[in-house]
BAZA-189369 format. One line per 2 residues: number of its first residue (from 1); for each residue x, y, z of N, C-alpha, C. Coordinates in steps of 0.2 Angstrom, whole numbers, plus 2048, in hexadecimal, padded with zeros to 3 digits. Example, Ala and Ser with C-alpha at 12.3 -4.5 7.8 and 13.67 -1.06 7.14 Angstrom:
% residues 2
1> 842,7E4,827,83E,7EA,827,842,7F0,827 | 840,7F5,823,844,7FB,824,840,800,827
This chain:
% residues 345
1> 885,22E,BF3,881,228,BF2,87A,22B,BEF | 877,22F,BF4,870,232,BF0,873,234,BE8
3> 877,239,BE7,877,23C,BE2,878,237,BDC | 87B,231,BDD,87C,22E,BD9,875,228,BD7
5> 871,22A,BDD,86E,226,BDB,867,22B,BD7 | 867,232,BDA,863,236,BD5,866,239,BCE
7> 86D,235,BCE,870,237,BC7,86D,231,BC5 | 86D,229,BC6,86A,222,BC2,862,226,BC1
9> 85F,227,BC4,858,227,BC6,857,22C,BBD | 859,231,BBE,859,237,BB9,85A,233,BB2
11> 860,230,BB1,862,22D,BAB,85F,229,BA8 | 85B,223,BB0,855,220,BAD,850,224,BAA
13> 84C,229,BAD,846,22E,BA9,846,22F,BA5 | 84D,232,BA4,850,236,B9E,84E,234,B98
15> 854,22C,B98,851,226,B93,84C,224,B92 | 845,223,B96,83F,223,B99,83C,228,B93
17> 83D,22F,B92,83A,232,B90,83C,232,B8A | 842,233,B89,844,233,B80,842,22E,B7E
19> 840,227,B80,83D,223,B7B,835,222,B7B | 834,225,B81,82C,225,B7E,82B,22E,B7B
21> 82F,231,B7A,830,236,B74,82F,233,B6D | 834,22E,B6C,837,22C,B66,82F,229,B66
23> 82E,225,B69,827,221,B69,822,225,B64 | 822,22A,B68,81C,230,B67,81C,231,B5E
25> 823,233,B5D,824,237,B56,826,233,B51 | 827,22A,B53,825,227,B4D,81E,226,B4C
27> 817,225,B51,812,223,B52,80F,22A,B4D | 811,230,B4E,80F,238,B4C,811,236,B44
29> 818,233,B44,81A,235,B3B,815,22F,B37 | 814,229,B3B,812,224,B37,80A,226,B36
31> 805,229,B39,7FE,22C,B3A,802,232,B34 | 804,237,B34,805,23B,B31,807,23A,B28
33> 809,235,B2A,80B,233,B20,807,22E,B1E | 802,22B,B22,7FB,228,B22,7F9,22C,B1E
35> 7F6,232,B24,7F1,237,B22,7F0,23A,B1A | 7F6,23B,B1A,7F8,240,B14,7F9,23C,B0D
37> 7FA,235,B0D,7FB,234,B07,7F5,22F,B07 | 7EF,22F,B0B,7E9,22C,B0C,7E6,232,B08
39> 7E5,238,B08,7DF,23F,B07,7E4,240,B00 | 7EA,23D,AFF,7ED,23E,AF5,7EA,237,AF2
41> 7E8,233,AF3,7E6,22C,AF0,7E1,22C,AEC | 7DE,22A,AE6,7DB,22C,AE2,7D2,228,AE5
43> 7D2,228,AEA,7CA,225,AED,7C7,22A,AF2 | 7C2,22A,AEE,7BD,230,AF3,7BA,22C,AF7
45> 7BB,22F,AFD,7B5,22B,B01,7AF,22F,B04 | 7AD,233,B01,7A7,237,AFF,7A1,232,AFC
47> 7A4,230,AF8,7A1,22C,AF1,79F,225,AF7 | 7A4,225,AFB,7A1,21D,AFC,79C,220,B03
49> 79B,221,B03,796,226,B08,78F,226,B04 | 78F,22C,B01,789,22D,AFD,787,22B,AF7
51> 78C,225,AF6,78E,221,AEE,78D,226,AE8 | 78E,220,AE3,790,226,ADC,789,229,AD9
53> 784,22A,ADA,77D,22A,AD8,77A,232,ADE | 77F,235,AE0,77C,237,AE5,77D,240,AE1
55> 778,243,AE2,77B,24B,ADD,77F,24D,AE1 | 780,255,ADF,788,258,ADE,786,25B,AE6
57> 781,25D,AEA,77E,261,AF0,77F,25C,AF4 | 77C,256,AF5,77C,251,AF9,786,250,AF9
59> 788,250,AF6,791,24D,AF4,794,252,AFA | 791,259,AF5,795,25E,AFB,794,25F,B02
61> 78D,25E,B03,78E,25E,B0C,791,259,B0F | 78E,253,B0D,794,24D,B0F,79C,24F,B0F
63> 79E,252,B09,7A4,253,B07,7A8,25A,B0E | 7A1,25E,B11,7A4,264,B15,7A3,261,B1E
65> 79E,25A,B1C,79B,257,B22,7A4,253,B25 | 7A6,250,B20,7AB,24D,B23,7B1,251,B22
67> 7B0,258,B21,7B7,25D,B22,7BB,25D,B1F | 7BA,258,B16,7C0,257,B13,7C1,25E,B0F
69> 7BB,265,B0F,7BE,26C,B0C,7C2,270,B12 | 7C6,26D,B18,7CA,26F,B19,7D1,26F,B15
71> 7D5,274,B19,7E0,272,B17,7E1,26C,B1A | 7E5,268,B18,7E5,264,B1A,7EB,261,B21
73> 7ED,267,B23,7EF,267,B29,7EA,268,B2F | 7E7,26D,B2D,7E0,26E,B32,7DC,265,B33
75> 7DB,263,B2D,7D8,25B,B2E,7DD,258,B32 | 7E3,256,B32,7E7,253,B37,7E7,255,B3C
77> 7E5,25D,B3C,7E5,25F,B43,7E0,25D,B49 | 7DA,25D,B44,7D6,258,B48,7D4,252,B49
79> 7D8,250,B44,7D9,249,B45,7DB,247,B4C | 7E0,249,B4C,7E7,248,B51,7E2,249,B5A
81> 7DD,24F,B58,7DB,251,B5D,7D4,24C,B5E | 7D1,24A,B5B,7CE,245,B5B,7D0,23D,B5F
83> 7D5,23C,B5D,7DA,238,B5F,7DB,236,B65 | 7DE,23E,B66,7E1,23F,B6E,7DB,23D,B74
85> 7D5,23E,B70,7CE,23C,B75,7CB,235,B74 | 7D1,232,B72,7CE,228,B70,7C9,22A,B68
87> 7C9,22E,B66,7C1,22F,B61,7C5,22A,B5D | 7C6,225,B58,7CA,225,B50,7C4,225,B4A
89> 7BD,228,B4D,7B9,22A,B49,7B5,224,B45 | 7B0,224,B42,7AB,21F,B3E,7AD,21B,B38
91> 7AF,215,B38,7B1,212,B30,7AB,213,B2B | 7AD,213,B26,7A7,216,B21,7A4,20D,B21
93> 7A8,207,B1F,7A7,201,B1E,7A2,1FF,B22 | 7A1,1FF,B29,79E,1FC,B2C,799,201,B2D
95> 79A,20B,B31,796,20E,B34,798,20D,B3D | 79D,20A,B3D,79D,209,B46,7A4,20C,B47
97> 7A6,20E,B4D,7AC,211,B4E,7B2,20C,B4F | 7B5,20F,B4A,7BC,20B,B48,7C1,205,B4E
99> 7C0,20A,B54,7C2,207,B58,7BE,1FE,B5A | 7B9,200,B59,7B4,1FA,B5A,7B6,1F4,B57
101> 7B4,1F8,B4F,7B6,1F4,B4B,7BC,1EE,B4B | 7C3,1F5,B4E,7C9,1F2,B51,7C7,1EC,B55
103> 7C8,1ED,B57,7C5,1E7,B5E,7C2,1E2,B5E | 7BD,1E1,B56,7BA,1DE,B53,7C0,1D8,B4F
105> 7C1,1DA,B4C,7C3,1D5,B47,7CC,1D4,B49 | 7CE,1D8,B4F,7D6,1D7,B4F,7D8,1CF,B52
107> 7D4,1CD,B57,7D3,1C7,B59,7D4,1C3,B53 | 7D1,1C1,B4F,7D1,1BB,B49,7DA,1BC,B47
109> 7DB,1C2,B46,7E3,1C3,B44,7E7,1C2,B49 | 7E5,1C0,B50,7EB,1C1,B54,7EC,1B8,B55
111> 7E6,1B3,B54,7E5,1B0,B56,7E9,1AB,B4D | 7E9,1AE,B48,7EA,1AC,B44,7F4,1AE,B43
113> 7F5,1B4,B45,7FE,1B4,B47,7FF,1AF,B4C | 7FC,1AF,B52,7FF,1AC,B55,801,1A3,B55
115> 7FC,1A0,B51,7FE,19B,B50,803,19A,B4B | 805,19D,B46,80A,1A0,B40,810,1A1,B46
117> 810,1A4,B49,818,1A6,B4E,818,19F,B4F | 814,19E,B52,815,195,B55,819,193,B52
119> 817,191,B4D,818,18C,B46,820,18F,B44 | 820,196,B43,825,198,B42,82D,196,B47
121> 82A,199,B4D,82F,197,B52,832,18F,B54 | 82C,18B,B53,82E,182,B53,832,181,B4C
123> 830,182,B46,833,181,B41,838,186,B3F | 83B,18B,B40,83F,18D,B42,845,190,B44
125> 844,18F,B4B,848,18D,B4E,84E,188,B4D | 849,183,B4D,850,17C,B4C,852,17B,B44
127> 84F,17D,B42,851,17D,B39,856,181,B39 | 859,189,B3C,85D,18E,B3D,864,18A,B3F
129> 863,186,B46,866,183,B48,86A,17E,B46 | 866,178,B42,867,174,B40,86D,177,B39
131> 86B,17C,B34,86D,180,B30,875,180,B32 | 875,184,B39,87B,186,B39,880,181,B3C
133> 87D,17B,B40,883,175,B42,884,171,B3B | 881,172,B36,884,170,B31,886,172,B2B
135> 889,178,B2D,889,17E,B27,88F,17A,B23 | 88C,17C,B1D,88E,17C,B14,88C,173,B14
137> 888,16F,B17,888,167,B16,87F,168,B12 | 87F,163,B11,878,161,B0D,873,164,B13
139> 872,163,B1A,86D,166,B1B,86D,16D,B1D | 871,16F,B1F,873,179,B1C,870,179,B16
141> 870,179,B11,86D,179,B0A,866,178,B08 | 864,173,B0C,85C,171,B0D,858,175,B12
143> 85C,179,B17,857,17E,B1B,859,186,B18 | 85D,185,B14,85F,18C,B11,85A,18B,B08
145> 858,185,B05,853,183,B01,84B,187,B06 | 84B,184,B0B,844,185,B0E,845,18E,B0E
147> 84A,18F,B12,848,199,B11,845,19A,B0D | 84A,198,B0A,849,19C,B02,842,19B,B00
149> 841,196,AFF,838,196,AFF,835,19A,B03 | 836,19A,B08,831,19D,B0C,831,1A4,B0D
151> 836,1A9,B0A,837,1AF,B08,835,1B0,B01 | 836,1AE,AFB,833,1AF,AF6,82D,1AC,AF2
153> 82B,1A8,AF5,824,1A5,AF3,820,1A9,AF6 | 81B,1AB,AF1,813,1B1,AF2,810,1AE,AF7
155> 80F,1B2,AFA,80B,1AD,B01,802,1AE,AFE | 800,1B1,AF9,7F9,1AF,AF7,7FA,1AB,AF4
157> 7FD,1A8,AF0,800,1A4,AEA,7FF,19C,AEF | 803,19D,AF3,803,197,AF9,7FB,195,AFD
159> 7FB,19B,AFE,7F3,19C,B00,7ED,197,AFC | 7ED,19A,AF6,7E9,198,AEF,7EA,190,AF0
161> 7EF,18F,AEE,7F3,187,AEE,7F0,183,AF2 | 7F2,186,AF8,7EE,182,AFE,7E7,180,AFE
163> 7E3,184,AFE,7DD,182,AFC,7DB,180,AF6 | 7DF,17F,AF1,7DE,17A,AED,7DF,174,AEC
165> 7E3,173,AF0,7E8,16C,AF1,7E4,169,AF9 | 7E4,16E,AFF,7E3,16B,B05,7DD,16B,B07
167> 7D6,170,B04,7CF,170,B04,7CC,16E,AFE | 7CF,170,AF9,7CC,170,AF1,7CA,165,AF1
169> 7D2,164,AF3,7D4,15D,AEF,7D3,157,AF3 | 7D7,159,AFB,7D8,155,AFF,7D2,155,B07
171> 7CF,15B,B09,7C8,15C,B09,7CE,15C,B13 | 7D6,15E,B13,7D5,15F,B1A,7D5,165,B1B
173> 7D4,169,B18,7D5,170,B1C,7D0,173,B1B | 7CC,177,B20,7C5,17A,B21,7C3,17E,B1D
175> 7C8,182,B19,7C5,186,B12,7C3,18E,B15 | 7C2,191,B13,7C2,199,B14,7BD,19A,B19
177> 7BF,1A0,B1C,7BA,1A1,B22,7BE,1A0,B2A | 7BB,1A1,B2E,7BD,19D,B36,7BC,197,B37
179> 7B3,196,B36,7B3,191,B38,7AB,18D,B33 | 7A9,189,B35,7A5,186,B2E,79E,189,B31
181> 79A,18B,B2D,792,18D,B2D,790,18C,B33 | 790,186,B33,78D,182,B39,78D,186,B40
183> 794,187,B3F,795,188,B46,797,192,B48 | 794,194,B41,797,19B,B42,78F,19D,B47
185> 794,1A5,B4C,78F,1A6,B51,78C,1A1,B55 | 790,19D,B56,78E,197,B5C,791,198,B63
187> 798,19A,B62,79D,19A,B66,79B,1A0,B69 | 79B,1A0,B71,79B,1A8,B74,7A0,1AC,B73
189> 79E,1B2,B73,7A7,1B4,B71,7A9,1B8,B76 | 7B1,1B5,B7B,7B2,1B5,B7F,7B9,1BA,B7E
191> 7BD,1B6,B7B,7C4,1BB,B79,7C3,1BC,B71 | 7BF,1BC,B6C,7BD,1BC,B65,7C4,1B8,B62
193> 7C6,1B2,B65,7CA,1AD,B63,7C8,1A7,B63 | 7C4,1A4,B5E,7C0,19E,B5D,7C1,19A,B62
195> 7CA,197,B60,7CC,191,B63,7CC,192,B6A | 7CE,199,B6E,7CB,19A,B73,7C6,198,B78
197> 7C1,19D,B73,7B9,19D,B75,7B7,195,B75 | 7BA,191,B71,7B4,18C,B70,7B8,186,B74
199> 7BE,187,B76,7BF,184,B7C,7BC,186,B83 | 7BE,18C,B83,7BA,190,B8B,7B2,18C,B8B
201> 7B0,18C,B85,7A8,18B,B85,7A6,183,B85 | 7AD,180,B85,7AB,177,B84,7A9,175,B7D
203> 7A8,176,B78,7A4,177,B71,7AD,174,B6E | 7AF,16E,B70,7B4,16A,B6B,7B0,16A,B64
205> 7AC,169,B61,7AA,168,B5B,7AE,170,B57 | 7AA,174,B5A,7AA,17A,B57,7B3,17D,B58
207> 7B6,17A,B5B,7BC,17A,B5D,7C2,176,B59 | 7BE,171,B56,7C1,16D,B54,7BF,171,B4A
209> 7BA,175,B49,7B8,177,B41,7BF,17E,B41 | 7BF,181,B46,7C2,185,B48,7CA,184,B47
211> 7CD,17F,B46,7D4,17F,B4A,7D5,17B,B41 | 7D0,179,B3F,7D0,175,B37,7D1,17C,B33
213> 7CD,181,B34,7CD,186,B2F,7D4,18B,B31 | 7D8,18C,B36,7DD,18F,B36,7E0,18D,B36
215> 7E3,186,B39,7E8,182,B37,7EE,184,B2E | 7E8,183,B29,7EC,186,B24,7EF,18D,B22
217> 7EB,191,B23,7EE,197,B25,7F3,19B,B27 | 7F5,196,B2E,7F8,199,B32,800,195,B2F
219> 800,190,B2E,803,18C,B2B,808,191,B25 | 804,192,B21,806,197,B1B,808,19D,B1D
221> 805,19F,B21,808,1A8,B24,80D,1A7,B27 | 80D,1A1,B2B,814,19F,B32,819,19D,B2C
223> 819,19B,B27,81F,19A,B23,824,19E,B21 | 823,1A4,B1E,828,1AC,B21,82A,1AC,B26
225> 827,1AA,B2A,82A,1AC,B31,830,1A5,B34 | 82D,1A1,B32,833,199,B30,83A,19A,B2C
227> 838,19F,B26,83E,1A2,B22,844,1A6,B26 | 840,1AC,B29,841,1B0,B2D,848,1B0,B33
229> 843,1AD,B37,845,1AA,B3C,848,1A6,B3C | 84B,1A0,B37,851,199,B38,856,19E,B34
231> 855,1A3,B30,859,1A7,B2D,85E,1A9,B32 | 85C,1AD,B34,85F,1B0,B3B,860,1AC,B40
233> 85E,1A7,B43,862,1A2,B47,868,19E,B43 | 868,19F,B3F,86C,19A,B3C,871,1A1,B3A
235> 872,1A6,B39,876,1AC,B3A,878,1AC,B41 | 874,1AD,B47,875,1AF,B4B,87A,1A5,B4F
237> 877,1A3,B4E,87C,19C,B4D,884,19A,B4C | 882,19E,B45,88B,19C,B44,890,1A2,B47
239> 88D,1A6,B48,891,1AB,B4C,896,1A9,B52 | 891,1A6,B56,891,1A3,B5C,895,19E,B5C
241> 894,199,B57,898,191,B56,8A0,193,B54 | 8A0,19A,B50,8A7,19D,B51,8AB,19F,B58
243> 8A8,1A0,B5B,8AC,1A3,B63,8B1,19D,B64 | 8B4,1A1,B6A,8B8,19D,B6D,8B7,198,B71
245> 8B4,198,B76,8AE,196,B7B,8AC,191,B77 | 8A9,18F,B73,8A6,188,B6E,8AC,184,B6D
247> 8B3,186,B6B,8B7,180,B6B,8BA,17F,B71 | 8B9,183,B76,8BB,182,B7E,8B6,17C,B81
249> 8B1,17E,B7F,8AB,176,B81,8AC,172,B7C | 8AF,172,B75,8AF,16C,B71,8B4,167,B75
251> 8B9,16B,B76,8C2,16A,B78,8C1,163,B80 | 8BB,167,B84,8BB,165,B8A,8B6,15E,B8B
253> 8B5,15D,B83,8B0,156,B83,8AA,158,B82 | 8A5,15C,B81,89F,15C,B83,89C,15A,B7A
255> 896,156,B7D,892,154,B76,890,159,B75 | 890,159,B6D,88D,15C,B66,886,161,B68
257> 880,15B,B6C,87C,160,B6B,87C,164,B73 | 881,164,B77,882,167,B7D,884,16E,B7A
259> 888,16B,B76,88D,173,B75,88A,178,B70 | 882,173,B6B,87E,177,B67,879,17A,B6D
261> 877,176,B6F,870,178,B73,872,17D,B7B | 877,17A,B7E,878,17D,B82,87A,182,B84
263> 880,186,B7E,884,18B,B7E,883,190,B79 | 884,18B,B73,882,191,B6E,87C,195,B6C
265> 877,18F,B6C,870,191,B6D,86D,194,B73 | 86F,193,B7A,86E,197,B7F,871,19E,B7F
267> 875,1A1,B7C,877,1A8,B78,874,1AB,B75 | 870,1A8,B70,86D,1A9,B6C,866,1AD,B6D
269> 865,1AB,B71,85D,1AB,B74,85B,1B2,B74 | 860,1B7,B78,85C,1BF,B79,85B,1C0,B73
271> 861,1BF,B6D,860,1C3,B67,85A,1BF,B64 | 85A,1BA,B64,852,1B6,B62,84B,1BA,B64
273> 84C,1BE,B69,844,1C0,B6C,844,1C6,B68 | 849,1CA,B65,846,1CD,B62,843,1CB,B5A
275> 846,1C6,B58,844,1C6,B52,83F,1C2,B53 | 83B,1BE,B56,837,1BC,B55,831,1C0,B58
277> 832,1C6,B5B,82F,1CB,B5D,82C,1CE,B55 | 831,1D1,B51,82F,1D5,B4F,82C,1CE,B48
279> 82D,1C9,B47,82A,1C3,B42,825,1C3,B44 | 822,1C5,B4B,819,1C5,B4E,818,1CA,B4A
281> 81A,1D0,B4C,818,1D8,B4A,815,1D6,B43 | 81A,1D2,B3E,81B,1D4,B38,815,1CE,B36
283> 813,1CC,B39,80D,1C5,B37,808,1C8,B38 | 806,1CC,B40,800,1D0,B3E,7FD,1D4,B3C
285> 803,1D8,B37,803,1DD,B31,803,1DC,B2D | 804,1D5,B2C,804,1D1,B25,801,1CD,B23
287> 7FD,1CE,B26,7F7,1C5,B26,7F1,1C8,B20 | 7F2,1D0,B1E,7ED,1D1,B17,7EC,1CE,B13
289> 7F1,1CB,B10,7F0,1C5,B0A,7EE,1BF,B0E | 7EF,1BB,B0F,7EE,1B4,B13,7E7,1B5,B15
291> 7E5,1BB,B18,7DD,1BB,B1A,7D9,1BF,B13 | 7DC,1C1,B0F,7D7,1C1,B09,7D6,1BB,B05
293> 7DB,1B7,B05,7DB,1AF,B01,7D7,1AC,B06 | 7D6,1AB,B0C,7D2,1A8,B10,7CC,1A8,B14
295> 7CB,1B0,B11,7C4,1B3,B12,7C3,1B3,B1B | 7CB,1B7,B1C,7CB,1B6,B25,7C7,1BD,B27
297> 7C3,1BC,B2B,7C1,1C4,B2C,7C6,1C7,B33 | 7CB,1C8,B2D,7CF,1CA,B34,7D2,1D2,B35
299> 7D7,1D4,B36,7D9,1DC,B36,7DC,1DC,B30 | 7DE,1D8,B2C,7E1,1D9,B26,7DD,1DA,B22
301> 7D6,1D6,B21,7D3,1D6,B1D,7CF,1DE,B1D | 7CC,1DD,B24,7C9,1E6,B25,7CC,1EC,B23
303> 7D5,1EB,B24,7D8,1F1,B22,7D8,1EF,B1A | 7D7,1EC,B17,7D6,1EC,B0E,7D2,1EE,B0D
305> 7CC,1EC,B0F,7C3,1EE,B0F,7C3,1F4,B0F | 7C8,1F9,B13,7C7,1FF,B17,7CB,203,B13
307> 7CE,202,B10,7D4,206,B0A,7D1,205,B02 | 7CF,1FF,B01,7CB,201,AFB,7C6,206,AFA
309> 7C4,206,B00,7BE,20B,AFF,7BF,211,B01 | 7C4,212,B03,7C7,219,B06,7C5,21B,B0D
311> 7C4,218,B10,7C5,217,B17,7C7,219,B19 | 7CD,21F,B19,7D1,221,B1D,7D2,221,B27
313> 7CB,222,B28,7CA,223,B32,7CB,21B,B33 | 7C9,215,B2F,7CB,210,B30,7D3,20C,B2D
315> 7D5,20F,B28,7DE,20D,B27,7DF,211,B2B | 7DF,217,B2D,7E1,21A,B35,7E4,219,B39
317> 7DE,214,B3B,7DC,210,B42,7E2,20C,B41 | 7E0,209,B3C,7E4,201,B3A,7ED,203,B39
319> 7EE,208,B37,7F6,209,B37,7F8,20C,B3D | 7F4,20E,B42,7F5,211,B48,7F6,20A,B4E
321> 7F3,207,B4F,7F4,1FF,B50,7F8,1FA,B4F | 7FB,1FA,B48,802,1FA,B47,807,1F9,B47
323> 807,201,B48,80D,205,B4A,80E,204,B55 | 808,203,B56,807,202,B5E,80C,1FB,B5F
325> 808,1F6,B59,80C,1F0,B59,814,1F0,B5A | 815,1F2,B55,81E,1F1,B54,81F,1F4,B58
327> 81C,1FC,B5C,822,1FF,B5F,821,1FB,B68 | 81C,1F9,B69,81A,1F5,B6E,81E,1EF,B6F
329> 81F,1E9,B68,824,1E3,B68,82C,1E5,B68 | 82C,1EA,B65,833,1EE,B66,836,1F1,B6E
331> 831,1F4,B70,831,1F4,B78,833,1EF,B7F | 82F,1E9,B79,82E,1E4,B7F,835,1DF,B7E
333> 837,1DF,B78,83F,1DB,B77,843,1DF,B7B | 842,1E3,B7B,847,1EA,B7E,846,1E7,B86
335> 83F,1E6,B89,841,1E2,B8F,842,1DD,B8F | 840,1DB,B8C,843,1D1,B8E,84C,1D4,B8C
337> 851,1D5,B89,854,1D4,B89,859,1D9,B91 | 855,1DC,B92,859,1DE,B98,857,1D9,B9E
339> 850,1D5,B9E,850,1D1,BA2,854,1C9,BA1 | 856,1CA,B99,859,1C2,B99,860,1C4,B98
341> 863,1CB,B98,86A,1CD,B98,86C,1D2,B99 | 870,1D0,BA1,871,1D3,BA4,876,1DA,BA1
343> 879,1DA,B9D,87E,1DC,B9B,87B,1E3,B99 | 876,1E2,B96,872,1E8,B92,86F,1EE,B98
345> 86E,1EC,B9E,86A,1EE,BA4,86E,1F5,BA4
């Protein structure tokens, strides 16, 4: 009995160990072909330092001040070791430490995904579903019509649209920005999520400018993710509705939406957590168009700001984050599915 349970115990570690290995040397490759095809791009960030007006003396010590006359192994090397000490170094854009920076503006983007999955998963969901109880009839065709939209339409294109049609025209959507003049720097900033803070604070005005200016945004961003996800329910659907088990309940009498909602959709569910896991990942890495059309000062925007100018210690930062992401939401379906299925344990 002991040995058996010091052979589980072992196999758990084991496992334990090999994936936070794997962890490690995806997190290594994705920082390491950053780095490298960052310092081959054709942008000096020397120049955005001392700008173009600066002589050839001043250029160099700058140029020997941030280490880039080393090999360029030796820079990774200290990079890495920098790193390993929490340092991720100064962004040239601001002059503050990248990390800060982070911490700054990631809120506006998590609070702007997170309404986008909402949206995503209410709309979604039952669209997938409904797809698949009706496969090849007219409304299968109208929710495989909306994918298709929602995958091939330019989300700045839509973005554009939208405020020309929903601010420009019709005066309801709050137009670029967080939140209106009025109210910017009003709110305490408590979690740096507006709608948050300005409820925590009782300030419904400024909560109400707040939910006006995101509301469209997230609407546009959560559409991919509406594609995405009824895509895959509606695959992982008819699979299901083929088993044997579903014409065992049809056979036995049960209503339509018993044997839709109760059986096949309840199956469904584990593999659902990871795709709407990884449709979060993929929203708060993707929100850089959407917050450049809408002037959101979010993480997508910064990591743009931060690569045009050659900012490498901040696209760094920002690819290193991530990579944290996905491998973190990738971790986490990994639990829920052994908590919501047994079978995987």
């Amino acid at each position: 009995m002991f040995a058996s349970n010091a052979s589980f115990f072992g196999t758990r570690m084991g496992g334990t160990s090999r994936r936070f290995g794997a962890v490690l040397m995806t997190l290594l490759g994705l920082l390491a072909m950053t780095f490298f095809i960052g310092r081959v791009m054709p942008l000096d960030p020397v120049l955005a330092v001392v700008g173009p007006d600066a002589d050839s003396s001043t250029y160099d010590q700058v140029y020997q001040a941030m280490g880039l006359d080393r090999p360029l192994l030796v820079q990774f090397g200290y990079y890495l070791r920098d790193l390993a000490q929490g340092n991720f170094g100064n962004a040239l854009l601001t002059g503050h430490p990248v990390i800060e920076d982070i911490a700054r503006v990631f809120p506006a983007t998590i609070e702007l995904a997170t309404l986008a999955i909402i949206f995503g998963v209410v709309i979604g969901l039952p669209l997938g579903v409904f797809a698949a109880a009706n496969q090849g009839r007219i409304g299968d065709h109208l929710a495989r019509v909306v994918t298709l939209f929602g995958y091939s339409t330019p989300i700045f294109w839509l973005g554009m649209m939208g405020l020309l049609v929903f601010y420009a025209w019709l005066g309801w959507a709050g137009g670029a920005g967080r939140i209106d003049l009025a109210y910017d720097g009003m709110v305490p900033s408590v979690t740096g999520m507006l709608l948050i803070d300005s409820a925590i604070a009782g300030d419904w005005e400024a909560f109400s400018s707040a939910l006006k200016h995101i509301l469209l945004p997230a609407l546009i961003l959560g559409l991919n993710s509406v594609a995405y996800i009824s895509r895959m329910t509606r695959s992982f659907m008819l699979e299901q509705l083929s088993q044997e088990y579903i014409l065992t309940a049809r056979v036995k009498g049960l209503s339509r939406r018993k044997v839709i909602w109760g059986h096949a959709f309840r199956n469904i569910l584990v593999q659902l957590l990871t795709v709407v896991a990884l449709a979060y990942g993929s929203l708060l890495e993707g929100a850089v168009l959407i917050e450049t059309v809408f002037a959101w000062p979010g993480f997508g925007q910064y990591l743009t700001s931060s690569l045009l100018l050659g900012d490498m210690n901040a696209v760094m930062g920002c690819v290193l984050v991530i990579g944290f992401i996905f491998v973190g939401l990738n971790l986490l379906s990994d639990a829920l599915y052994k908590v919501f299925d047994p079978r995987t344990r």
